[in-house]
C-alpha positions as CSV (number, residue, x, y, z in Angstrom):
1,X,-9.9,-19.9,16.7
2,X,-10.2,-16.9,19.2
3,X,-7.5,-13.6,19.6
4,X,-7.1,-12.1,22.5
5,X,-4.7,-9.2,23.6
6,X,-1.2,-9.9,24.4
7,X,-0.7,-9.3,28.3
8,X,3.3,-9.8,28.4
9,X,5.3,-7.1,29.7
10,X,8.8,-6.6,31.1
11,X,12.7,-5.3,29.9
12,X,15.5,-6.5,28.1
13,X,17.8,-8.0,25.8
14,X,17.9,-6.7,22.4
15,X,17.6,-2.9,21.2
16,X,14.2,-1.5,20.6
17,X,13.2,-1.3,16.9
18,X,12.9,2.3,15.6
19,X,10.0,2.0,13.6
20,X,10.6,5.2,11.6
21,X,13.7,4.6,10.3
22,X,12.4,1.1,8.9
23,X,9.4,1.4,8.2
24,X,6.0,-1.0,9.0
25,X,7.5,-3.5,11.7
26,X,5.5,-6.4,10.5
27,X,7.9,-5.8,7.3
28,X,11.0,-6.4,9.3
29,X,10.6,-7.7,12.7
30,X,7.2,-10.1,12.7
31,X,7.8,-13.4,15.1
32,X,5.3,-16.2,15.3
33,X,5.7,-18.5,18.1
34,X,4.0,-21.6,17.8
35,X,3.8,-23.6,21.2
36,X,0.7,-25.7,22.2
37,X,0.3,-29.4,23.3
38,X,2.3,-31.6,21.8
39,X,0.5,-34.2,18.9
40,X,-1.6,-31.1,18.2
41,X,0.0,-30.5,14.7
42,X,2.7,-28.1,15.3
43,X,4.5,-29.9,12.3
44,X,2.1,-29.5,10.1
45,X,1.9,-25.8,10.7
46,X,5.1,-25.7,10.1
47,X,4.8,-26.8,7.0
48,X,2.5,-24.4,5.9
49,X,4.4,-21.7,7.4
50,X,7.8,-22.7,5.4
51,X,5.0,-22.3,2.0
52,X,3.8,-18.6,3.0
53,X,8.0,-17.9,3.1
54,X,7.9,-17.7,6.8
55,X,11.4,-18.5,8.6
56,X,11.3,-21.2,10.4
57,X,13.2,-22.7,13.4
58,X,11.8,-25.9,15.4
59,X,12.7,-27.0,18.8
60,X,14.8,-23.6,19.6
61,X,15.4,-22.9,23.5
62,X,13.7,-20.3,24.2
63,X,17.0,-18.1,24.9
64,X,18.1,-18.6,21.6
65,X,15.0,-16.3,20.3
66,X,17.1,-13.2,21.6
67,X,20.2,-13.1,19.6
68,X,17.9,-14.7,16.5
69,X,15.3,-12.0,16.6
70,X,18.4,-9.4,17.2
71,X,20.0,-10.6,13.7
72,X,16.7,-9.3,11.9
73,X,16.8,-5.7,13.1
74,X,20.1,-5.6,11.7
75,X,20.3,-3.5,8.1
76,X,20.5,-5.7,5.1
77,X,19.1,-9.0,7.4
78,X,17.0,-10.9,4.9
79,X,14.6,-12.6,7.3
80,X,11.7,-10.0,8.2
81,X,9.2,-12.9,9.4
82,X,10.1,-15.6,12.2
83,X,8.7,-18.6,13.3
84,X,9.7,-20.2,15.9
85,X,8.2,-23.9,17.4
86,X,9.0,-23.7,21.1
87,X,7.0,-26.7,23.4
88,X,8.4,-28.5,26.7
89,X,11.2,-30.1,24.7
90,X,13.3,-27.2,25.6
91,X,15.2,-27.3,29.0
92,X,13.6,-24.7,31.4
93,X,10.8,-23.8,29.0
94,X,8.4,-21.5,30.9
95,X,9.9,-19.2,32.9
96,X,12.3,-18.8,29.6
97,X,9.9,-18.1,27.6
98,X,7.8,-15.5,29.2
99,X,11.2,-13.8,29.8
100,X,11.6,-13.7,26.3
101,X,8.7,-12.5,25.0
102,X,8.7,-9.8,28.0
103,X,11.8,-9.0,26.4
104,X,9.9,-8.7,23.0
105,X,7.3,-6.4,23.7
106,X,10.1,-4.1,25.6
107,X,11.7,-4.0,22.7
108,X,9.0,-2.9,20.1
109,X,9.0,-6.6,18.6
110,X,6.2,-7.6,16.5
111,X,5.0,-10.6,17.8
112,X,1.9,-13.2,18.4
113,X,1.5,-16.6,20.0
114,X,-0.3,-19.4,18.3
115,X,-1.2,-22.3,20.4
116,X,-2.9,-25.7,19.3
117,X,-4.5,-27.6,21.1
118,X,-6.6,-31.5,20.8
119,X,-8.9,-33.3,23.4
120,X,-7.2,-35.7,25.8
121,X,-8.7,-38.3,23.3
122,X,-7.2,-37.8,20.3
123,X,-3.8,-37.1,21.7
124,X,-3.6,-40.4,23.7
125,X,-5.5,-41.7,19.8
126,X,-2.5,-39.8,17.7
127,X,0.4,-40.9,20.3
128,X,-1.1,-44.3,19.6
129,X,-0.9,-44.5,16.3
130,X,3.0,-43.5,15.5
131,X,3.7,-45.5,18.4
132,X,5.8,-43.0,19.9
133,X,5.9,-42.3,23.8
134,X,4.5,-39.0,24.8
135,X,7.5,-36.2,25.8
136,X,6.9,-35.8,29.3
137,X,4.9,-39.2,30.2
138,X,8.4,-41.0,31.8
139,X,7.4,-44.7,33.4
140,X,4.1,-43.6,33.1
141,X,0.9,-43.7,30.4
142,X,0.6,-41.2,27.6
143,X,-2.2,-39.8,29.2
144,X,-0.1,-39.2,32.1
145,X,2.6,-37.3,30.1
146,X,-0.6,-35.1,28.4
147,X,-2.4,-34.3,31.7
148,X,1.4,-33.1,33.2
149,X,1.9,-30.9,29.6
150,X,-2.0,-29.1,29.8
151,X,-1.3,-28.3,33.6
152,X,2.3,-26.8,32.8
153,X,0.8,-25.3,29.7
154,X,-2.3,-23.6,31.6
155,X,-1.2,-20.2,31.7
156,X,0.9,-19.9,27.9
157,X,-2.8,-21.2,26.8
158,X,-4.8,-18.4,28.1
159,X,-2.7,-15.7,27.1
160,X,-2.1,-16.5,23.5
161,X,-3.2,-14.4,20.4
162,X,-4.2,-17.5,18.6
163,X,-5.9,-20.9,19.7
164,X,-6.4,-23.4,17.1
165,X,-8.4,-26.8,18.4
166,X,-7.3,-29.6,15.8
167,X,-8.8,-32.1,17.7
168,X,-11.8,-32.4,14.4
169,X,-9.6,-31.3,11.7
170,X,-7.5,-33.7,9.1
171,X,-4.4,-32.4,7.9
172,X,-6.1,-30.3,4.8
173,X,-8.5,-28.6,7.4
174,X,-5.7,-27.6,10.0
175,X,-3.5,-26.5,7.0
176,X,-6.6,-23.9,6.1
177,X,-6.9,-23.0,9.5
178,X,-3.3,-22.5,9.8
179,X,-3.5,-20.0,7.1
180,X,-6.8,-18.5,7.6
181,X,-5.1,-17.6,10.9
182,X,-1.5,-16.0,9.8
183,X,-2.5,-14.5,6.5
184,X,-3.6,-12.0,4.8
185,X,-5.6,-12.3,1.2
186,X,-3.0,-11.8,-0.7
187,X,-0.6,-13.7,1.4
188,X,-3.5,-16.8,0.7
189,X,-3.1,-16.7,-3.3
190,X,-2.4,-19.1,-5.4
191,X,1.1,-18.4,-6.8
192,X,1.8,-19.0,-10.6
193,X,4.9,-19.4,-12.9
194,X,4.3,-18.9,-16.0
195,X,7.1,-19.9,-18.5
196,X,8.0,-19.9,-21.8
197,X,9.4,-23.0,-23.9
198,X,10.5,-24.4,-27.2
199,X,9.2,-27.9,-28.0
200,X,12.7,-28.8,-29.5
201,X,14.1,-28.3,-25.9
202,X,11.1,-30.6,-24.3
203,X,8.5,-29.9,-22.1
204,X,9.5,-28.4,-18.4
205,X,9.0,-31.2,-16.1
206,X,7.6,-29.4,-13.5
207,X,4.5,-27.6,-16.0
208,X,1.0,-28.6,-14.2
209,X,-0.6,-27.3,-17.6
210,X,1.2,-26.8,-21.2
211,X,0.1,-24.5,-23.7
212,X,0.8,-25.3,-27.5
213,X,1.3,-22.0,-29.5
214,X,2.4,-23.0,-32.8
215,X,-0.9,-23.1,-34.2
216,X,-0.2,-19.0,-34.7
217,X,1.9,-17.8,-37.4
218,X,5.7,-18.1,-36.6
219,X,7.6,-14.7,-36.6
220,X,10.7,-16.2,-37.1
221,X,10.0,-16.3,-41.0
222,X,9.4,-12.4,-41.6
223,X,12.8,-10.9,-41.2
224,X,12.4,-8.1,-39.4
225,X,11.2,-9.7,-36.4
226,X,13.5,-13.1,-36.9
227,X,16.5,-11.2,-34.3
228,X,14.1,-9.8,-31.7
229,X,11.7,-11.8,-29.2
230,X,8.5,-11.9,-28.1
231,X,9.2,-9.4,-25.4
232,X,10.2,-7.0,-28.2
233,X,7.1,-4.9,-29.0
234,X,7.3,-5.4,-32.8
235,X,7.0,-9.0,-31.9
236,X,4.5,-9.1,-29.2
237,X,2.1,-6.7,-31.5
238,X,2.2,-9.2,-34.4
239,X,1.6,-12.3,-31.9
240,X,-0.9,-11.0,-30.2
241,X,-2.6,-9.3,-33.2
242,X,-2.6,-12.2,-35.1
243,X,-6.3,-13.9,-36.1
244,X,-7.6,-15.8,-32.3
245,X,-4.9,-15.0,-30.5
246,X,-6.2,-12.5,-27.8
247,X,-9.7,-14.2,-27.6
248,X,-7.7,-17.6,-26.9
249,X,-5.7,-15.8,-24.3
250,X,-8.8,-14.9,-22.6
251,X,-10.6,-18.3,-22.9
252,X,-7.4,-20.2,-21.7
253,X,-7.8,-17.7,-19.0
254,X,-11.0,-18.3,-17.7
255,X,-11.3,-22.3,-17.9
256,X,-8.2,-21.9,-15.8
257,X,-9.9,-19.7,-13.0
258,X,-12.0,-22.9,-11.6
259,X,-8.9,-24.6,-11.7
260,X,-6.5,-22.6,-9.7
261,X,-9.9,-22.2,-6.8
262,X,-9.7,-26.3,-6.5
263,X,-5.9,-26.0,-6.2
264,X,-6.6,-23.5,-3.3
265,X,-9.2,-25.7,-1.7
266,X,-6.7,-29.1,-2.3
267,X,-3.7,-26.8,-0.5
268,X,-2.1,-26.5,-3.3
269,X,-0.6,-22.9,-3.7
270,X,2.2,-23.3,-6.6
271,X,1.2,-23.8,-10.3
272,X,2.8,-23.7,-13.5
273,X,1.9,-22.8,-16.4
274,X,3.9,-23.8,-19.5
275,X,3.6,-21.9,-23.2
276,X,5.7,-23.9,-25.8
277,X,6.4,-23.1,-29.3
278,X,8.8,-24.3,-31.7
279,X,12.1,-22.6,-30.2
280,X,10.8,-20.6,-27.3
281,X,11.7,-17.2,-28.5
282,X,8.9,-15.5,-30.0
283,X,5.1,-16.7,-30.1
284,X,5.8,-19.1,-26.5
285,X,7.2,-15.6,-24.9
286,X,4.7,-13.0,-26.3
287,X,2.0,-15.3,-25.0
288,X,3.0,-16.1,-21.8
289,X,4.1,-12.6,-20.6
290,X,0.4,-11.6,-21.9
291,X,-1.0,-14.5,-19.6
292,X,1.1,-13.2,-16.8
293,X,-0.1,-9.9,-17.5
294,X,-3.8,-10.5,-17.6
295,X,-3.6,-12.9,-14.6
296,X,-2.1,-9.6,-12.5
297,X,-5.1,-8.2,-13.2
298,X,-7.1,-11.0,-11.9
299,X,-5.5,-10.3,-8.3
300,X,-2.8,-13.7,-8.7
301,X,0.6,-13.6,-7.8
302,X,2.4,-14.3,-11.1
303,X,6.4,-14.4,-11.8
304,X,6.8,-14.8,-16.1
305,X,10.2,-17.0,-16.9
306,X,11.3,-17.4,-20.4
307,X,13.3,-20.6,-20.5
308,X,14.8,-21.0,-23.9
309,X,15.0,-17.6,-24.4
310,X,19.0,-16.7,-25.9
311,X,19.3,-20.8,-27.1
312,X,20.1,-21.6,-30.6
């Protein structure tokens, strides 16, 4: 991977951002465009892209970038990060892309180029193998179609921020690079759900690890504490004071660490973590917003659900 300074200059099309009045402009205006050779794994990127909560548009002529890109410094847009996949599939390609991102840069648009790239070899070797005929190779070999693409391509190459060669990397490896190139640390955490459950309800379906809580001593029967929940702190005090309860929390805790690290190294970035008790209202809840909590600390990115909380 190398960076290198953006060189495009030029005017117009869509009103400059006024960074004071909305703060960092990677919060609201950030566009990724993703161009390179094609069979170099700009799908794949994609994908990984749509998973870091990216927006993401494929096969967009260039032009269409404007008005898109226009819609996000609107107040109350939701999208604050594009990406967009733009390769010679689009009609007119070059030229209308350099306009556009000369049009960018005039108007105070946050935005980098990421370009992949593969030997001749494994190209003509991928093109091969989904039997599918190279986009600009006509009557002619696949090779043919790749050689026209790098000498159109030449130029976009040289002045992208990114360069990515996947022509050594399997799908994990690019995935990594993908991220190692777009992200930030925090961005590149694992991201857990943690949720509460009663055992009479079932088992979520989508839990990658259950947690059985009724072995502590069930609130439900001391009357005080039978109307509230476990996020109640009457309730969460007994729970989590009760006999084992805090030094399981912090075992759990750490024979989960290695676990969530081989998640990261398998691309795996979601997990979920389900807490059952009987009904799902008190021990399941207290527990799980105390895993949440401690995992916080532990630099994760946590969201805490109660499912069966408010069920009879």
């Amino acid at each position: 991977m190398t960076h290198e300074p953006n060189p495009f200059t030029v005017p117009q099309g869509i009103p400059a951002v006024d960074a004071a009045a909305h703060g960092p402009q990677s919060q609201f205006s950030e566009v990724l465009i993703v161009t390179g050779m094609s069979g170099a794994g700009k799908s794949k990127a994609v994908e990984v892209l749509e998973d870091l909560d990216w927006y993401v548009v494929d096969n967009l002529p260039p032009k269409m970038l404007i008005p898109l890109v226009g819609m996000m410094t609107h107040t109350g847009s939701t999208i604050y990060r594009l990406a967009a996949v733009v390769d010679v599939r689009g009609r007119e390609f070059f030229q209308d892309l350099y306009d556009v991102l000369q049009n960018f840069k005039q108007a105070n648009v946050v935005f980098r180029v990421l370009f992949l790239d593969a030997s001749d070899e494994v190209l003509v070797r991928r093109f091969e193998q989904v039997r599918r005929p190279h986009p600009l190779q006509g009557d002619g070999r696949i090779l043919d179609g790749i050689i026209t693409e790098r000498s159109q391509l030449a130029v976009l190459r040289a002045r992208a921020d990114y360069f990515i060669d996947t022509s050594n990397l399997n799908v994990h490896d690019l995935a990594r690079e993908v991220r190692a190139t777009i992200t930030t640390d925090q961005e590149d955490s694992l991201r857990i759900n943690v949720i509460s459950f009663g055992f009479k309800y079932g088992i979520p379906l989508d839990a990658d690890h259950v947690v059985d809580m009724r072995w502590l001593k069930n609130p439900y029967w001391i009357d005080e504490l039978r109307h509230l929940t476990g996020r109640d702190r009457p309730v969460s005090d007994y729970v989590l004071g009760l006999e084992g309860a805090h030094e399981f929390i912090e075992r759990y805790i750490a024979a989960l660490e290695p676990v969530f690290a081989g998640y990261l190294n398998e691309e795996k970035r979601y997990a979920t973590v389900a807490v059952g008790c009987t009904g799902g209202k008190h021990r399941s809840v207290a527990v799980s917003e105390e895993i949440g909590r401690r995992l916080r600390e532990r630099g994760f990115r946590v969201a805490v659900a109660a499912r069966d909380l408010g069920k009879e």
